[in-house]
C-alpha positions in Angstrom: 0.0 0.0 0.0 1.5 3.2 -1.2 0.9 6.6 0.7 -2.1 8.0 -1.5 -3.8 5.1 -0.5 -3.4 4.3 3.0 -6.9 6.0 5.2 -6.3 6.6 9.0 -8.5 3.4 8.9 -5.6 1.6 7.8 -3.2 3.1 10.3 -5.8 2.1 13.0 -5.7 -1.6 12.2 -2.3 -1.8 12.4 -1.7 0.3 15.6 -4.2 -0.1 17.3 -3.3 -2.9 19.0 -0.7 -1.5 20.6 -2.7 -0.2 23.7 -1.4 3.2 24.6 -1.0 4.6 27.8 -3.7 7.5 29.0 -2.2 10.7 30.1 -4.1 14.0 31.4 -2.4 17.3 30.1 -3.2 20.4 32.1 -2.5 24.1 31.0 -3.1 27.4 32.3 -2.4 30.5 30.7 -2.8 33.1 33.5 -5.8 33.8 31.8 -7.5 30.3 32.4 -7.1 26.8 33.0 -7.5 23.6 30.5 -7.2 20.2 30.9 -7.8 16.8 28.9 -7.1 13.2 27.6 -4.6 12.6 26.1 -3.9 9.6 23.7 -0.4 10.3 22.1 2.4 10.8 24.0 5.9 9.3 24.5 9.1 10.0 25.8 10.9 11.2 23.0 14.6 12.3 24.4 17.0 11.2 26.7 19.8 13.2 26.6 18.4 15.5 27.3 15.4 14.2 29.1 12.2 15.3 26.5 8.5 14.1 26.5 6.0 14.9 23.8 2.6 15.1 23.8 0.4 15.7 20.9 -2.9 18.1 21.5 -6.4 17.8 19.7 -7.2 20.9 17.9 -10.8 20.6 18.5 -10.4 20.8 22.2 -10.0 24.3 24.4 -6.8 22.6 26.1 -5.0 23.1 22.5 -6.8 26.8 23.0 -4.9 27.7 26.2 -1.8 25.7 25.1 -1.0 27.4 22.7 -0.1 30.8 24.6 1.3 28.9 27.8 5.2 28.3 28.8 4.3 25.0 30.6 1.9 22.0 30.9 1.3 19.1 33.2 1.4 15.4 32.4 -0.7 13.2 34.5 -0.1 9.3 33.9 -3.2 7.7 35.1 -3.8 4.3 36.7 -6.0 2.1 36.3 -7.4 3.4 39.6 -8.5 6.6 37.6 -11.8 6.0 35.2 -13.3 8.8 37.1 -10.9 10.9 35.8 -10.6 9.5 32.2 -14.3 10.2 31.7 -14.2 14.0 33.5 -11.3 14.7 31.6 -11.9 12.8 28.3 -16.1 12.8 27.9 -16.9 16.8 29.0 -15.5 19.3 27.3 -13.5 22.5 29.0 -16.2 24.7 26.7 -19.3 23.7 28.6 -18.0 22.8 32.0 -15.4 23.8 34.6 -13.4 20.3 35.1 -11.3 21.6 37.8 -14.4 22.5 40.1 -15.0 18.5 39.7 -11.8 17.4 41.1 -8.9 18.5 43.8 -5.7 20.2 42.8 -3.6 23.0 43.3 -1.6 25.5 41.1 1.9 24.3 40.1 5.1 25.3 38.6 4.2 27.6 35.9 0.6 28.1 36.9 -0.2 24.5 35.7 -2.7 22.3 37.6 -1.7 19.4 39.4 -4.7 16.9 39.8 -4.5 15.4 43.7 -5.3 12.3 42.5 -2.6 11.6 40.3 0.8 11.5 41.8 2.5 10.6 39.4 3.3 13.6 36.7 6.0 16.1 35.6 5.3 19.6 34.8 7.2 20.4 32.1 8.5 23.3 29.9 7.4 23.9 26.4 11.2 23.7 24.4 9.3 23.3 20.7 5.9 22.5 19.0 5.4 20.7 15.7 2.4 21.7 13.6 2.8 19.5 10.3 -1.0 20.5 9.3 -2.7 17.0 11.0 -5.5 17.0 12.9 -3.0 17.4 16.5 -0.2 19.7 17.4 2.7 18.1 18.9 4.4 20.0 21.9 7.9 18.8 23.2 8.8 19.2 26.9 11.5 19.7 28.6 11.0 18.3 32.4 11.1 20.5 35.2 9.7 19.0 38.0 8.7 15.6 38.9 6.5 13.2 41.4 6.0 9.8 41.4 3.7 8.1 43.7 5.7 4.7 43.0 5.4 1.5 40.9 1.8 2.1 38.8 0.1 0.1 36.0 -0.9 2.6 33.6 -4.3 3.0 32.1 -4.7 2.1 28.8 -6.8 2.7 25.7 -9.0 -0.1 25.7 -10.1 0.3 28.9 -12.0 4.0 28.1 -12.9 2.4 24.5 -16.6 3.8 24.7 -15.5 6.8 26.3 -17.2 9.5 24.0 -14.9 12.7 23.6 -16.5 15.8 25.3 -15.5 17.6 22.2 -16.8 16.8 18.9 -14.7 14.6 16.4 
């Protein structure tokens, strides 16, 4: 199959499988405060250390993003459906998420969700906007918590999770 006829169908099938980790991703602008599911995202340095996560245009997190210096990355646990479906199934547009949950104000103005103790707050070092449908932001690591060993959540368990924005 040649590229003018591969379909993100195709791409699906064949990486689909592969289960990826949830994360949330929490901005705030000193303006206001964003925060959602986030699919794609890896480490993608590590020397130095670099994480990247890739934002949904259609959401208000990629909004606020956009103008901020740092974001948050929550890695959830299986422990955290609650906060999949706040996160994931409503939409920053319609509802305040962060009046639905604890946290505090972190380095950079970010949100730190209680529940999730393990996270980095990083800085924003480059983005990549290649014209898809999600902009890629690269972070540089600031600092760190870890709440221990965790088993991560994964895609197939939120399968019927419907996005809070529209697709």
């Amino acid at each position: 199959m040649t590229a003018d006829e591969l379909t993100a169908d195709d791409l699906e099938q064949l990486t689909g499988p592969l289960d990826p980790p949830l994360v949330v991703v929490t901005v705030a602008d000193g303006e206001e405060r964003s925060g959602c599911v986030v699919g794609f995202s890896t480490q993608c340095s590590m020397d130095p250390p670099r994480y990247a996560v890739w934002l949904s245009r259609k959401n208000r997190t990629y909004r606020v993003a956009r103008g901020a210096s740092h974001l948050a990355v929550h890695f959830l646990t299986d422990a955290d459906l609650e906060l999949a479906e706040l996160f994931g199934g409503e939409t920053d547009d319609e509802i305040d998420k962060f009046a639905r949950c604890a946290w505090r104000p972190g380095d950079g103005g970010v949100p730190l969700l209680d529940a999730c103790p393990n996270r980095f707050v990083g800085r924003v070092v480059a983005t990549l906007d290649e014209g898809g449908d999600h902009l890629g932001v690269v972070l540089e690591p600031l600092v760190l918590s870890s709440g221990g060993p965790f088993r991560p959540l994964r895609h197939s368990r939120v399968d019927g999770l419907e996005p809070g924005h529209q697709p």
